[in-house]
N, C-alpha and C positions, 0 to 999 in steps of 0.2 A: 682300038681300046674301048672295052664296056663303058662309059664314064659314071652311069649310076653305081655301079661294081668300085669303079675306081673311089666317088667322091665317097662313100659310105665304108668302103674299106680306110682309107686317109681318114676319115671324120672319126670310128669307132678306134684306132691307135691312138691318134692324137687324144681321146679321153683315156685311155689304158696309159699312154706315158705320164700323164698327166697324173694320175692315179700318184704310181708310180714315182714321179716328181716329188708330188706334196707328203708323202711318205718320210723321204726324207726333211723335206723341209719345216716339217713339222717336229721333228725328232730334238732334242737336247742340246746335237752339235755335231756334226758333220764334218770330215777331213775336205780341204783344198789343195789341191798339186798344179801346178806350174808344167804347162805341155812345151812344147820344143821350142813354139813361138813367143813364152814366157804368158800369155793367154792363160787365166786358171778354169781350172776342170774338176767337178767334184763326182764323188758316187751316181750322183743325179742324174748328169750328161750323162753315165756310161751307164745306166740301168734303163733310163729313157730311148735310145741309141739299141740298146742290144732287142727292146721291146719289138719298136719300130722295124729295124733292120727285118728283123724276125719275118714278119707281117706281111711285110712288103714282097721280101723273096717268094715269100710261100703263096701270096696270091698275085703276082706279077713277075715270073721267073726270069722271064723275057727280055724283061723293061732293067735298064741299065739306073744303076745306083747309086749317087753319089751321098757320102753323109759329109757332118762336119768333125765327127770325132773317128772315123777310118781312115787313116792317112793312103790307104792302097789304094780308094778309091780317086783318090784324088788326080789320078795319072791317066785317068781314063777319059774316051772322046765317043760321043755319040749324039746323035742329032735328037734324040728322046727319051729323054731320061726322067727319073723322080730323086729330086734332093731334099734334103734332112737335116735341119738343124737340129735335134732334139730339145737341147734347150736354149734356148735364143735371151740373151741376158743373163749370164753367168753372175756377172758383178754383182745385177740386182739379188737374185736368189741371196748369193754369200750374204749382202748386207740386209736381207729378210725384208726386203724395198715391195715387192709382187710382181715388179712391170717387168715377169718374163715370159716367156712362150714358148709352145713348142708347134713348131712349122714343118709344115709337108706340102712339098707341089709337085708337080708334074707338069715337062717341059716340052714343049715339041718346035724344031726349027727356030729355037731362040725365046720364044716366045711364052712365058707359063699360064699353061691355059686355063689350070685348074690347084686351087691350096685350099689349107686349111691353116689357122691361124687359132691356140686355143693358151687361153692366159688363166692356169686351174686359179691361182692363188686368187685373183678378183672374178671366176664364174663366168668368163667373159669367153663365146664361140663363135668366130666367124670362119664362113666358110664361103667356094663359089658352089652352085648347083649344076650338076650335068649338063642344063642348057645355059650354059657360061657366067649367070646372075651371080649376084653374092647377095646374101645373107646373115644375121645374127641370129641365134639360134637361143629361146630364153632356156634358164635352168627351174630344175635340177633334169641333167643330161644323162637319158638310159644309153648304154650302149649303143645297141639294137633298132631303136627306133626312136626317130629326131622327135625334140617335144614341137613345139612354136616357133614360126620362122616369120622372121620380120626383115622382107626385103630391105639390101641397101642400096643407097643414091645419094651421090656426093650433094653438097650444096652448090646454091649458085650464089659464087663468091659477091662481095662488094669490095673491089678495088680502091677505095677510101676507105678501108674500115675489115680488113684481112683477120683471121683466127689463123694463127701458125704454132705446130707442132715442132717442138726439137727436143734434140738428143736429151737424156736423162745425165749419162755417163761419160758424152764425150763430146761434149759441148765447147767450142772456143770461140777467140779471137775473131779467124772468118770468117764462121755463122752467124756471129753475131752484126759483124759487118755488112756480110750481105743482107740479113733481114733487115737491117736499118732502113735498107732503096725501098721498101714497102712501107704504106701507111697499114697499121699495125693494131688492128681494134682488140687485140689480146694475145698473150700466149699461154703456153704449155709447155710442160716437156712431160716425155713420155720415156720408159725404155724399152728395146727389142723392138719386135716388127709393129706392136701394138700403134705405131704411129699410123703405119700404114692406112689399119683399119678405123682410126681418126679421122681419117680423112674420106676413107670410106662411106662413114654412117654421116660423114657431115659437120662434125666437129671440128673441124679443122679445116681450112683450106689448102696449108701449103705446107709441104715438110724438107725440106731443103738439107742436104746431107753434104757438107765439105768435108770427109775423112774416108777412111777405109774401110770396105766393109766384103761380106763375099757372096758369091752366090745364093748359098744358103742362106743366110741370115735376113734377105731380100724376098726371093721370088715365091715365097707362098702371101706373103703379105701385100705382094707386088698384084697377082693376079687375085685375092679381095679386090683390092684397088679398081683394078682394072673391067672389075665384074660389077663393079659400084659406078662407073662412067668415068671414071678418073685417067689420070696417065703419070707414068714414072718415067722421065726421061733423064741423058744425061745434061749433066751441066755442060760440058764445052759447044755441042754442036746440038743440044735440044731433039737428040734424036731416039728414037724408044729402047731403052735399057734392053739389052739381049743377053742373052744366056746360051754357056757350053762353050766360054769364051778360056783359053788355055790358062789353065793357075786357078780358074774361079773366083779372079779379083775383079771387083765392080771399080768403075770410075766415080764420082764425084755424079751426084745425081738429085734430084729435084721432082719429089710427087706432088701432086698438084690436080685440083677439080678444074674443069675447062673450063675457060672465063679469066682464069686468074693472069692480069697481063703481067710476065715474065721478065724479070729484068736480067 
């Protein structure tokens, strides 16, 4: 895999869906439908989606595809692939909230070695770079050629005195429970992968996820993370979140900058 090819090809869609996105969301008013899973879907996902799709084919014909609004793909098994949330935070969108994204990574042997993470409605670009780093990328963002890149690196936590990130939209009872075993010097909540990259730049130390979530809506935000010194592992066995797992359902899982003792 070219990765300069690759991370600039991902970087330059994700601001076209993005485009794209904000088109509609800007617009008067916009239809919402209910997909199989009862999950809602607007114009947005599926203008974003067809962008991306597009994109991807055309300059990695090879590279196996998994989206989250193509249900055909979903049946497919391959040890390297590029997955696609197009827009990651549906709710937020509908409720004109911003905290959504549109995410692209690229997987190999479990592992996502390379995303981009791009949240149009707040200006907000993160990305990893060819040699594995991540980055925020300041605006106004040309296509073509990146403006200003401000490496990123997680903090280093204070175990008496934590910054944690949670769910926006799907927040309960357990998370809240579990975040209680931590001394707790603040929180947040965020929506879509945005948390990730929280924790990424350092804002956040810990983002603790007790619910469902899938492939896609994780591993381009996972590998920021990842490219920032951080780690996404699961909850049960604390072992590193993998991908190309059958169904595309994640477990129960737990990002977190090193340092942070785990409970």
């Amino acid at each position: 895999m070219d990765l300069d090819r690759l991370v600039s090809t991902m970087r330059r869609l994700a601001l076209e869906a993005g485009d794209a996105i904000m088109a509609i969301y800007d617009s008067p008013d916009f239809d919402v439908r209910a997909k199989s899973d009862a999950s809602p879907v607007t114009a947005a996902d599926e203008a974003a989606d067809a962008l991306i799709s597009a994109g991807l084919r055309a300059a990695f014909p090879d590279v196996t595809l998994i989206t989250e609004e193509q249900a055909a793909s979903h049946g497919l098994r391959a040890s390297t692939f590029l997955i696609v949330d197009p827009l990651d935070g549906t709710k937020e969108f509908i409720q004109r909230r911003g905290d959504f994204t549109v995410n692209i990574a690229y997987v190999e042997n479990g592992v996502p070695l390379r995303g981009v993470v791009y949240a149009p409605a707040k200006g907000r670009l993160f990305y990893t770079l060819a040699d594995g780093t991540a980055a925020e990328e300041s605006g106004p963002f040309a296509k073509d050629s990146p403006g200003a890149l401000h490496p990123l690196r997680v903090a280093q936590p204070d175990n008496g005195a934590l910054m944690v990130v949670a769910s926006k939209s799907h927040r309960d009872q357990a998370t809240d429970d579990y975040i209680a075993k931590y001394a707790v010097r603040d929180m947040t909540s965020a929506g879509s992968s945005l948390k990730f990259c929280l924790v990424a730049t350092g804002e956040a130390d810990l983002y603790p996820r007790l619910g469902r979530t899938m492939e896609w809506d994780t591993a381009a935000g996972d590998a920021v993370l990842r490219g920032a010194g951080g780690h996404v592992v699961r909850f049960d066995d604390r072992t590193p979140l993998a991908y190309g797992k059958p169904g595309w359902d994640n477990p129960f899982f737990i990002a977190h900058a090193p340092g942070v003792d785990l409970r």
